[in-house]
N, C-alpha and C positions, 0 to 999 in steps of 0.2 A: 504493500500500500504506500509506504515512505517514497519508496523510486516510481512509483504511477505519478503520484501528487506533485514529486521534485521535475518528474520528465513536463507534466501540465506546466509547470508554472516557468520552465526555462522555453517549450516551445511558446509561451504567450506572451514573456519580456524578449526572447530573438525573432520573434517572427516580426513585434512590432517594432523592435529597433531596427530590423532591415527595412522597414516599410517607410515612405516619406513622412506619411501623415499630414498631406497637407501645407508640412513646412514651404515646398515648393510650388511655384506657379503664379501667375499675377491671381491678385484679389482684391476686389474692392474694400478699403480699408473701411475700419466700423463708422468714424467721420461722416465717412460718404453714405453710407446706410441711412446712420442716423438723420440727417438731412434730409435725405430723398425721405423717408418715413413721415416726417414734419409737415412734407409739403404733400402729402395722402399717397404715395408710395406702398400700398401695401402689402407690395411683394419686397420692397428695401425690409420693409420691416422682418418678413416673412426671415428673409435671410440671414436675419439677427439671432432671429429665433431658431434658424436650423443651428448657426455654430455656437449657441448658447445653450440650449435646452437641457442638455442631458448634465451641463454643469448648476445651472439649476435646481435641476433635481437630486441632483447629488446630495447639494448642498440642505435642501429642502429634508431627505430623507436625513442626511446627520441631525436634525434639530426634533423632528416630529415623528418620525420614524417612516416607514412605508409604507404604513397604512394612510396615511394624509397627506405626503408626499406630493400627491398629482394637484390635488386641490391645493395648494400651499405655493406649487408652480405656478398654477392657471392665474392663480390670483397674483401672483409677481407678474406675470404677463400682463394682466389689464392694468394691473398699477402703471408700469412702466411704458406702456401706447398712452397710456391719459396723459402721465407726469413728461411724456417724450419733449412737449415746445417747452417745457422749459427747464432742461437738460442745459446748466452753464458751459460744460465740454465735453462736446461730442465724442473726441477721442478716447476719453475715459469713458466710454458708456459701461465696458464691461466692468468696470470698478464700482461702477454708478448700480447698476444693474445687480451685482450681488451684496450691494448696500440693501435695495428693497428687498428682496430675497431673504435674506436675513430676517430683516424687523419683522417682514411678512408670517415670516415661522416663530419668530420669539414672542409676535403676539397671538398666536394661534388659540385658539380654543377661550382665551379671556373675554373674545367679542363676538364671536362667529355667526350668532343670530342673526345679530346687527350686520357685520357684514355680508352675511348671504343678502338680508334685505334691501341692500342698495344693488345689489346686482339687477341689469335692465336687460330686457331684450338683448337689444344690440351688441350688451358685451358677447350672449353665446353667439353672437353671425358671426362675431370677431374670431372668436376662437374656432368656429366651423373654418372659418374663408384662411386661415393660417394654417395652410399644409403641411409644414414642420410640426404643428402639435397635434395632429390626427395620428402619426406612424405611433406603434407603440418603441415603450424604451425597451430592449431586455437584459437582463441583468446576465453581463456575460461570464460569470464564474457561474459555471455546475458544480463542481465539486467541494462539499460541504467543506473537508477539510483546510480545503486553502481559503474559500469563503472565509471562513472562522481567523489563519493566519493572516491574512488581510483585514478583517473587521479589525486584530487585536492590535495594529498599528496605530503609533499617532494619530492625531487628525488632518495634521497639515499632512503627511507624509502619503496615507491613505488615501486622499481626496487627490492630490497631485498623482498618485499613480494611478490610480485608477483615471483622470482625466487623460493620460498619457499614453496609457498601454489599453484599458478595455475603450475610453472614447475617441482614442485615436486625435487627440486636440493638441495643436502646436503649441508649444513649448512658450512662445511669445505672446499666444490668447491667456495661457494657461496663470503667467504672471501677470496682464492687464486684470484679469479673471477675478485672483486672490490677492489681489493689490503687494504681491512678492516681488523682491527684481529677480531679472531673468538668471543672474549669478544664484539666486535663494532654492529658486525653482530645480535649477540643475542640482542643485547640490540636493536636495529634496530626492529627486528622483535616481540619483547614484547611492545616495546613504539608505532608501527607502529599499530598495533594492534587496541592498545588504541584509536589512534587517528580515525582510517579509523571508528571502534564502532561510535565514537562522530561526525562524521560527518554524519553517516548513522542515526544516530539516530538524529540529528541536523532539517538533511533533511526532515525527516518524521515529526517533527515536525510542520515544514516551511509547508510542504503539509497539515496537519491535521487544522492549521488556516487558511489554503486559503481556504479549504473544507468547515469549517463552514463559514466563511466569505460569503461564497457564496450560503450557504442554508439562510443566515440572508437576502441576498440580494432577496432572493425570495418570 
């Protein structure tokens, strides 16, 4: 079981370190999104929301867990198409953006009534007509026990690996993202690394003396 789990987790840190991830190719910078969005862009925005969603949710599921998770997202979404004209820098959206994110989930459940009741119509058109938040997410670890060595990480460390290797998100979104500089981020995802190996491999130890433990016992 130790070398199944240790083989999953070096094929899913090499396969996406050979992978570009997006790092390369021109892209319209978030700036420019956010702009086009202001001015009723609703595919600028859409786009936003494709390279932001799943960090979002991330973020959303560390605070409230996974069961509210999607609703915790939805509602940073609308916050942040309302709150969009008056964004003082654009360039910072993604900093700006997991600022609402945040408050969004740390006020959760205090007010909820209230805030379902302000919801109108037109926010569900909003969220129907934004084809980034129809795909579902799926949560790309199976395997429970590297799940588990992955949850028992830091939070910075976890949330940066995971945006890196299961969401495949550049390295440079990743720090506008968690307001890191891009030195922090790296160093995050090389030390992160380390640790999740020694846990996984910790693990499989833990199993391998219970295994004999209990061949002794028979």
């Amino acid at each position: 079981m130790f070398s199944h789990v240790s083989m999953l987790l070096e094929g899913l840190l090499s396969k996406a370190d050979s992978a570009p991830m997006a790092d390369a190719g021109p892209e319209l910078p978030d700036e420019v999104l956010v702009v086009a969005a202001i001015v009723g862009d609703l595919k600028a925005f859409d786009q936003l929301v494709l390279r932001y969603r799943a960090a979002v949710m991330r973020v959303a599921t560390g605070i409230v867990g996974r069961e509210h998770a999607e609703d915790v997202a939805q509602d940073a979404w609308l916050l942040a198409f309302k709150a969009l004209p008056s964004i003082e820098e654009p360039r910072k959206f993604a900093a700006w953006l997991s600022a609402i994110t945040r408050h969004r989930a740390m006020r959760f459940g205090k007010s909820e009534s209230r805030i379902k009741a302000q919801r109108v119509a037109l926010d569900d058109v909003l969220i129907e007509k934004l084809e980034a938040l129809s795909k579902p997410l799926i949560e790309r670890i199976e395997n429970l026990e590297l799940r588990t060595a992955w949850e028992s990480l830091p939070a910075d460390y976890a949330l940066t690996l995971k945006l890196r290797f299961l969401d495949e998100m550049p390295l440079e979104r990743i720090a506008a993202f968690t307001g890191a500089p891009l030195s922090t981020v790296k160093w995050r995802v090389r030390q992160g690394k380390k640790l999740l190996r020694q846990k996984v491999e910790a693990a499989g130890s833990t199993n391998s003396s219970a295994n004999e433990e209990q061949k002794g016992k028979k």
